[in-house]
N, C-alpha and C positions, 0 to 999 in steps of 0.2 A: 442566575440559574442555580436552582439547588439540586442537590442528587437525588432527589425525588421526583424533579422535570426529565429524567431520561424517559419515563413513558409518553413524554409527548413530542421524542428524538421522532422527525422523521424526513426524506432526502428522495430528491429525484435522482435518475440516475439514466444513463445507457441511452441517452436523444438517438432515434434513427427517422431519415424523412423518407415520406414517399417518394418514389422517385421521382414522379410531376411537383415537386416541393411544397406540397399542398398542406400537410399533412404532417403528424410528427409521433412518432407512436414512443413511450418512454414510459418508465419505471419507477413505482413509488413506493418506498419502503420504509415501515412505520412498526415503534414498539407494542405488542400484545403485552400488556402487563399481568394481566388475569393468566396467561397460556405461558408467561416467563418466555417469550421467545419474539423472534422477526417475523414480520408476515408482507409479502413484497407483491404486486399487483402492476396488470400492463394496462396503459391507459393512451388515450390517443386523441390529438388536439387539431384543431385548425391551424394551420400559419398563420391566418389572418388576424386568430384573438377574438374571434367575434361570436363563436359557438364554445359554450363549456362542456371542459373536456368530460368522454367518456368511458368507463373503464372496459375492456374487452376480453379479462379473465377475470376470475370469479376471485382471486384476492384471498383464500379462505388459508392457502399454504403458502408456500414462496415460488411464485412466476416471476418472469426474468427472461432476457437475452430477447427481445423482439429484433426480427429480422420481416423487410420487404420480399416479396417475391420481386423479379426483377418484371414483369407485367403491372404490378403495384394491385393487385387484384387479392393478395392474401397475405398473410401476416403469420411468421412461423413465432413461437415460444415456447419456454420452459417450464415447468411444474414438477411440484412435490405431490400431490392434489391424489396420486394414487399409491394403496398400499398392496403389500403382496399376503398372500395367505397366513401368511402369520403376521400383519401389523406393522410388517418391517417399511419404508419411505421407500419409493419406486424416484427414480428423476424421467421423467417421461417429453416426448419433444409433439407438441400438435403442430395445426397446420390449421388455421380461420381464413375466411374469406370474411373482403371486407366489403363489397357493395351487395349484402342483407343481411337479415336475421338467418341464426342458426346456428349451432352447436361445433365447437373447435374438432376437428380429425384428427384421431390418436394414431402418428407417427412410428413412435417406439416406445420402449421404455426401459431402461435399465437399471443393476442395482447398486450404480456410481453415476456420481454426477453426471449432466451433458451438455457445453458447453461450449463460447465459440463457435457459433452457426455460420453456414456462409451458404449461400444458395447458388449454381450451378447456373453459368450468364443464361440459358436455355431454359430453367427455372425446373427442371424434367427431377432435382437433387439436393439435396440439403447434406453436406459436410458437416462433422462436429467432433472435436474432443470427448474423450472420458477414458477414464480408466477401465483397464481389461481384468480382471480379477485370472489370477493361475489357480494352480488345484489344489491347492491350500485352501482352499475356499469350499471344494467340491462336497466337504460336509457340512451341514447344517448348524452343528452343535460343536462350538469353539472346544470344548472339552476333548473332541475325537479326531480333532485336526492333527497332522502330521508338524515335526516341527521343521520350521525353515531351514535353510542350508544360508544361511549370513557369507557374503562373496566379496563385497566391495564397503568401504567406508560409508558412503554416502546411501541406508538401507530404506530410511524413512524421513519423513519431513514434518514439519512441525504444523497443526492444523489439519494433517493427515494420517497420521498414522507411518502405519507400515508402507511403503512404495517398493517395496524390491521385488514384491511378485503380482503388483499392480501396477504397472508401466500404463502412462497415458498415450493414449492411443488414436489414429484420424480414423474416424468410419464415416458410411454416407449411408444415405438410405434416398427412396425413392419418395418422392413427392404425392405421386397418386394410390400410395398405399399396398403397392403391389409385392412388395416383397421385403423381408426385415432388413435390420441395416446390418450393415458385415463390415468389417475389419481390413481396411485397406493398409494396413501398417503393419505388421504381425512380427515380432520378434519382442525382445528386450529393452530395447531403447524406449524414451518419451517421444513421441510426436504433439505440436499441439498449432495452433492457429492457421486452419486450411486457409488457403487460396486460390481460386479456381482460372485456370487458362481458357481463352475465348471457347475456345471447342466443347468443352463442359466433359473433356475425357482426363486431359493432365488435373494436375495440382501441385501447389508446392507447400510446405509445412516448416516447420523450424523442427528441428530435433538433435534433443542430447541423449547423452550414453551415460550413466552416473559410476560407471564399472573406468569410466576417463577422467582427463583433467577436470575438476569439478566447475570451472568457470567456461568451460567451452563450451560453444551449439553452433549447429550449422545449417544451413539450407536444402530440405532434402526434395527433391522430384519423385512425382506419383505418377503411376500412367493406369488407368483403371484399365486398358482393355489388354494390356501386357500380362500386369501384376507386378512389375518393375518398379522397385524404390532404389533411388542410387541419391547419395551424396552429391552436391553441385558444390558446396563450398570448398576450404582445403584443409578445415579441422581446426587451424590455428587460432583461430578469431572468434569472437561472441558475434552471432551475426540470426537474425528471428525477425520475426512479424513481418512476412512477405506482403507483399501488396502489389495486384498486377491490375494494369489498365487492357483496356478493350482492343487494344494494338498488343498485346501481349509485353509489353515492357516491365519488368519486377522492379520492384525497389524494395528496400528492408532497412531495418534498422539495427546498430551494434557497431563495434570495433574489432580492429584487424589481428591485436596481441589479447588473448584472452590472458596470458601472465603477467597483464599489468592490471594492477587494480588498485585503486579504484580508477575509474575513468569514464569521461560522457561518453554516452551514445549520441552516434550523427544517423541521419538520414542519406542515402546512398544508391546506386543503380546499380542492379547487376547484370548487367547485359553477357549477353547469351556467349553462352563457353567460359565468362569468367570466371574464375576460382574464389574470387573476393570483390566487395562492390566498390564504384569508383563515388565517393564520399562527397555531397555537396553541398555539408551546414562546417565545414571546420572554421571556415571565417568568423562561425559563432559557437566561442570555446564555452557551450552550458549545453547540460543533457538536455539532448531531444527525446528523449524516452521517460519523462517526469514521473519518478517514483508516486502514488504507486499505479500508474497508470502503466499498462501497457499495448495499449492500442497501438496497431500497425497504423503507416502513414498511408492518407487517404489522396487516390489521384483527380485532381480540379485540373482538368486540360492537363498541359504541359509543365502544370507545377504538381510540387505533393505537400502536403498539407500534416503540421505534427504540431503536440503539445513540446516546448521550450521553460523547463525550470531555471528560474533565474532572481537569484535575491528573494527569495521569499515569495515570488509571484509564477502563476502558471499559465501562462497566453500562448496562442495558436496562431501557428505562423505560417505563412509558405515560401516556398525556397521551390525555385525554376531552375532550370537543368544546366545554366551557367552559374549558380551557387548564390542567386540576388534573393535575397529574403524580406518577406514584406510582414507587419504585424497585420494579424484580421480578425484577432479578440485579442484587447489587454487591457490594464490599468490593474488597479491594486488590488485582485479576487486571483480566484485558484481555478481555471478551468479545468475540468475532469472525463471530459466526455461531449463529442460532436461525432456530426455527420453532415451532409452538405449536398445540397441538390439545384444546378444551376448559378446561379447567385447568391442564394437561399442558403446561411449557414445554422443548423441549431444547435444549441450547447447548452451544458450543463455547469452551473459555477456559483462558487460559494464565495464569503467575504467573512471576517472577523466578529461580523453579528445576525448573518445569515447562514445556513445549511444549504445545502447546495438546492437550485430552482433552474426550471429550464427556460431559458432565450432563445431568443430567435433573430439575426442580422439579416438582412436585404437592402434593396435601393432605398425604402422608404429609411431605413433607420434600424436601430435595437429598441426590441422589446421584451419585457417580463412574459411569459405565458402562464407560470404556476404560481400557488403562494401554498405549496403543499407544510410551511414552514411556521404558517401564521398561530396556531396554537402554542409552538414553545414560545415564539416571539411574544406573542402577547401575556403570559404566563409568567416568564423571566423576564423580560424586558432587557435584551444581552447588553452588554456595555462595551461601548468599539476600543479599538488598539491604536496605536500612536507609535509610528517608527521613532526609532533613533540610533546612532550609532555610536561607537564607541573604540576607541585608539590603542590597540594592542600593541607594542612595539613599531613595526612599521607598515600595519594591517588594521583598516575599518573593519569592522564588527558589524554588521547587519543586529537590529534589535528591536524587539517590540515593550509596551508595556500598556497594563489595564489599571487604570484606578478604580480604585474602590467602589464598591455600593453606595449611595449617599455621600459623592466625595466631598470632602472641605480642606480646602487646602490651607487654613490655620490649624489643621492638625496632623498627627504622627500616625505612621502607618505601621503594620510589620510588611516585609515583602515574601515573596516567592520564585526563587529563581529556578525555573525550569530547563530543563536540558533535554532536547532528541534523542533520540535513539539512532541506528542506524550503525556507526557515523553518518554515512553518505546518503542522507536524507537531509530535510529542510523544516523549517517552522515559517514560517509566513501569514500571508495573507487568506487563512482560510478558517472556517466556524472550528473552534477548538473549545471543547464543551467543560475540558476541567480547566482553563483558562478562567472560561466564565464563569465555575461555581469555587472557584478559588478570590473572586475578585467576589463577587456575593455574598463571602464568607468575610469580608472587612479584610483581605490583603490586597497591597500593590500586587502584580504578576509581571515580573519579567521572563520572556527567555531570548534567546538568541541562536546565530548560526555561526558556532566558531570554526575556526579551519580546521578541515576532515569532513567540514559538510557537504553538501551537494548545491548546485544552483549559483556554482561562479565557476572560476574556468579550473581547468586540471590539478593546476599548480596549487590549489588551494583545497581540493578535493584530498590530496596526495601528501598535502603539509604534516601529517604526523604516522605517514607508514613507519618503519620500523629501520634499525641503524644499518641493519645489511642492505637495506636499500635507500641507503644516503638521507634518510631522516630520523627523528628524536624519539618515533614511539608514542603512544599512545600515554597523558598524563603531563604532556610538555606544552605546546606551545597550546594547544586546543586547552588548559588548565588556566594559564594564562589570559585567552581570549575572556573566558567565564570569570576570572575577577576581575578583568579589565572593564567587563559590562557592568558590573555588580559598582567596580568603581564609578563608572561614568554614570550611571542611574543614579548613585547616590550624589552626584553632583549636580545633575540636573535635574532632579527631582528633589526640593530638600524636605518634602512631606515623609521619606521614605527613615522609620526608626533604622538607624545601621546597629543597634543591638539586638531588637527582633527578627530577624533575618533566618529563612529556612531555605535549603536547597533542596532538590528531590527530581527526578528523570527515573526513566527505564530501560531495562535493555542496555545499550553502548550509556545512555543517560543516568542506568544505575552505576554502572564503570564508574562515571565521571562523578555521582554524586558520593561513592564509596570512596573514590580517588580526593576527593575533596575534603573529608572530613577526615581522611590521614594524611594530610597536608596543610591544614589552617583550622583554625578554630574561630574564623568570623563568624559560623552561624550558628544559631541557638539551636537548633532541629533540625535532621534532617529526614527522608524517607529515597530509599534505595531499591525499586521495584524491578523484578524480574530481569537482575542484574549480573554482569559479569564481575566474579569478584576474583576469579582464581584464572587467569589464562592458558596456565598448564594444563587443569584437567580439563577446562573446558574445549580444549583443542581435541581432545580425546575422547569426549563423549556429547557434542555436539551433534544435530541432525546435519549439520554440514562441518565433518571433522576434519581437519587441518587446514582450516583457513587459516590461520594464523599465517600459514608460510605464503599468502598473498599478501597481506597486511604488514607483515614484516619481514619477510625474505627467506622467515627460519619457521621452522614448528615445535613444536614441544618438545621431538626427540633429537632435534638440530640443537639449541641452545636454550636448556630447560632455565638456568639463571636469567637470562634473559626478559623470559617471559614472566618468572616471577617477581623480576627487577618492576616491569609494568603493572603487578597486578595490585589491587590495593589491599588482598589477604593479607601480605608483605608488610603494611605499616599498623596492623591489627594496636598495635603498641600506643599508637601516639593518637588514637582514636578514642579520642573523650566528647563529643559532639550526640546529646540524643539521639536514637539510630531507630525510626523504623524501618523492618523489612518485609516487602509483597509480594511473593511468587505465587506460580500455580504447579498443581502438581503434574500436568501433561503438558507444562513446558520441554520440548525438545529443543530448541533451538537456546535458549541459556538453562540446560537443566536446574531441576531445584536445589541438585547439591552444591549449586553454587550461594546459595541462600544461605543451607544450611552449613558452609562453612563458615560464612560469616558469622551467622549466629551464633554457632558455636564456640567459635575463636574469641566472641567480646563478649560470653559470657563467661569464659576461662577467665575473663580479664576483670570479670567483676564491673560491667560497663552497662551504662542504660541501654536495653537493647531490646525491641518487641518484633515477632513477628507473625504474619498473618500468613495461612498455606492454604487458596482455594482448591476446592477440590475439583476435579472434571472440567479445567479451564487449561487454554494454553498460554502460549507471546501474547494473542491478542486479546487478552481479558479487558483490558481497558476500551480499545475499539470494537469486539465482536463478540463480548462476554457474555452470559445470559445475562440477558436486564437485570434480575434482583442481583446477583453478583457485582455488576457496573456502580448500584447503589450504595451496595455496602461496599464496596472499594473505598469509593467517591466520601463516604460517610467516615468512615475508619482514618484516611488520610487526612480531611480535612478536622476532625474532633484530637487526631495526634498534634496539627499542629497549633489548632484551635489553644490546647493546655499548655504548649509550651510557647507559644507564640504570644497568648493572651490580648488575639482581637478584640474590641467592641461589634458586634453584627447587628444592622450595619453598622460605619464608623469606626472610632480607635480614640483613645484616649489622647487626650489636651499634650 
């Protein structure tokens, strides 16, 4: 894959089946390269495989979220499709009938997203997310706006903007068009992922308060014919994505100590009057909430049904109300997305040389239903991954690695060790697009999952919080893990040159790869992208500011040495490693003066040092960047290490 195959990126997504399991209506989202943008379309298949699928929105903007009516007679979604008198993007929700022809029914529409549908077991109502805009907004013209009153640390979020006077919010609206949808949530708080009680009058939601502990949320109760919102949970605990069965039975997902972190999420019950749920995946210590999914758990009779991250792998499991867990998708892909009707399960799931395609499992077997994937496939021709692992002190290393374009293994390669971001996220088993246009480019590609990641159990999620809470910090043993891979790759691979050798990660991954090149001088380049380079101020101007004192027990104004003990501005000194740096400038969640410290500090030093500052991109430039942006990332990193690395493409020198 080269960086010029990103316009032929494109990914199923959001499986929902009809309710008679016939049926499977899902999401295809594909790069406009001429419009620089995504353009996403609802499309809808037979179970049986036997009729090609058809699409049921017109695809021209971005549609999304398809939901059944619970009669299976109409099909609700989302659209961009309309604008407002001045040009501005409306998100608007229809309502299609699916046995004929004829034109979707405009629901609502608003001037924030709307999202998270859930239709009313009576079918009379459609629940949904979005943001409520306050009267900061109430002018037209940003110039005449009043300025905000800033109350809480946590004001805006990263990919969003401002949040502090745009609280997400549960509305419904009426099915048969009779009346707008109104505001069942009204205050300050977030509400987000409705779920509806047999009666079609309750509901219950997940909802934080960002004015509180910034890791907590809690289970709230709605009663439409009161107006009554009341907390059910007891504040303590991360506890979201309700899910209730036709017996009225909740379960959700989350943990009981929001002040520990990191930590899996379990699946759990919360029977009526409890303050907290009675938990029954702890038997299996791996998040039940697979980043970045979060879909609530879905109820199959008397079990409930959730994605399980584990070593690099995302499968779907069910766990029965005595806590017996059974696998019902797995092997070595990424599941992202299911629904299930009957026996009838369909899912969405990608693999190391596919993008994600929808499936379908029943008695007869598993089947392929899309090939929405076939154009970059055949285009790039992706090249698959190869676990291995690797011996860190007294800890296996989960690890992957790509060979080359044209590989030969009489010859020398350079590598690429890549690093996550997160921490508490995972690399694995799933289509990873700069993997493959790094391995295209004539390098080996390794990354891994060292301790701090996500997808093994607590203890290893938790290996490098910080010294007030009984571990090393950030830089220690997870530093360790990445040369230990680096070691065991170059052992068991002995195609791999060990003096071409480049490191480069994002985010936590830029940390690690800033952390690394003031720490050892094995690699010849590296690239440090929309990274953590300063802990202190980043604790301070973060879209989630003082996290720190989750991670490590202290915050910046607790034990500022500390923190710049971890940070690697700190070793700016011993930093003689080619250095590129990639941020964006609407990053909130690792601002860019964390960039520009760096930069700055190894240019004081008279050090090789280049950096790159997109403009109008945020964290996710790399996964949700505009297309042309994703190329010239793609392009800029690979030609940085192209010159210092000095590939053959394909190939490598004898």
């Amino acid at each position: 894959m080269q960086p010029t195959d990103i316009e032929h990126l494109a990914w199923a997504s959001d499986p929902q089946l009809s309710p008679d399991g016939t049926q499977v209506a899902y999401v295809v989202t594909r790069v406009d390269t001429a419009a620089n943008r995504y353009r996403s379309r609802v499309w809808l298949i037979d179970v049986d495989g036997k009729s090609n699928p058809r699409p049921i929105s017109a695809g021209e903007e971005t549609d999304g979220s398809p939901r059944w009516a619970p009669d299976g007679r109409s099909i609700a979604f989302t659209s961009t499709r309309r604008k407002d008198d001045k040009g501005r993007t409306r998100s608007s929700l229809y309502l299609l009938a699916t046995d004929g022809p004829g034109e979707a029914s405009l629901l609502c529409d608003r001037d924030e997203r709307i999202a998270q549908l859930a239709f009313s077991p009576d079918g009379s109502m459609i629940a949904f997310a979005s943001r409520v805009r306050g009267e900061h907004y109430e002018s037209s013209e940003v110039e005449a706006r009043k300025p905000r009153r800033i109350d809480r640390p946590m004001y805006r979020l990263n990919g969003e903007g401002m949040t502090l006077d745009r609280p997400m919010h549960v509305l419904v609206v009426p099915t048969d068009g009779s009346a707008a949808a109104f505001d069942v949530t009204p205050g300050d708080s977030d509400f987000s992922a409705p779920a509806w009680f047999s009666d079609s009058v309750r509901l219950l939601a997940s909802r934080s308060d960002t004015s509180e502990r910034i890791l907590s949320s809690d289970i709230a109760s709605i009663d439409l014919e009161s107006d009554d919102v009341e907390v059910v949970t007891n504040g303590d605990g991360v506890y979201g994505a309700p899910a209730i069965d036709p017996q009225d039975r909740v379960a959700c997902t989350g943990y009981d100590d929001a002040a520990v972190f990191p930590q899996n999420s379990h699946v759990g019950l919360l029977n009526d009057g409890a303050a907290q749920p009675t938990w029954l995946t702890t038997s299996v210590d791996r998040d039940w909430l697979a980043f970045p999914v979060s879909a609530p758990p879905e109820w199959v009779g008397d079990s409930l049904r959730a994605l399980v991250a584990d070593q690099g792998r995302v499968s779907l499991h069910d766990v029965d109300l005595d806590g017996n867990v059974t696998e019902v998708v797995g092997g070595d892909r990424w599941v992202s997305g299911w629904s299930s009707a009957g026996s009838t399960v369909a899912f969405v799931a990608e693999n190391p040389t596919h993008a994600a395609e929808l499936f379908v499992v029943d008695e007869s077997g598993e089947r392929r239903l899309t090939n929405v994937t076939r154009t970059l496939t055949r285009a790039s021709e992706p090249i698959p991954a190869e676990r291995f692992t690797a011996v860190s002190g007294d800890a296996e290393v989960d690890a992957w690695i790509y060979r080359p374009a044209d590989f030969d293994p009489s010859k020398q390669y350079p590598m690429l060790l890549n690093i996550h971001g997160g921490p508490f996220t995972q690399y694995g088993d799933f289509f990873y697009d700069e993997a493959q246009m790094e391995a295209r480019a004539g390098f080996v590609v390794v990354f891994a999952n060292p301790r701090g990641s996500s997808g093994r159990d607590n203890d290893w999620g938790r290996a490098i919080r910080g010294k007030a809470l009984d571990g090393p910090g950030w830089g220690a043993v997870d530093f360790d893990d990445c040369m230990a891979v680096v070691d065991a790759a170059l052992e068991q691979f002995p195609f791999i040159d060990a003096d071409r050798m480049g490191v480069l990660g994002g985010s936590y991954g830029g940390y690690m790869t800033s952390w690394i090149v003031g720490h050892t001088d094995r690699f010849a380049a590296a690239c440090s992208e929309r990274g953590v380079n300063n802990l202190l101020t980043l604790d301070l101007t973060s879209d989630i500011a003082g996290v720190c004192a989750f991670w490590f027990g202290e915050s910046a104004l607790d034990n500022a040495a500390e923190l710049l003990r971890m940070s690697p501005i700190s070793y700016v000194d011993e930093m003689t490693t080619p250095l590129l740096v990639v941020h964006s400038d609407q990053d909130l969640r690792c601002p860019h003066e964390q960039a520009d410290q760096l930069f700055y500090a190894l240019k004081e030093r008279d050090r090789d040092v280049e950096y790159y500052l997109f403009p109008e991109e945020t964290h996710e430039l790399s996964r949700s960047g505009s297309p042309t942006h994703r190329v010239q990332r793609a392009e800029l990193i690979l030609e940085f290490f192209s010159r210092h690395l000095q590939p053959e493409t394909p190939g490598a020198s004898e």
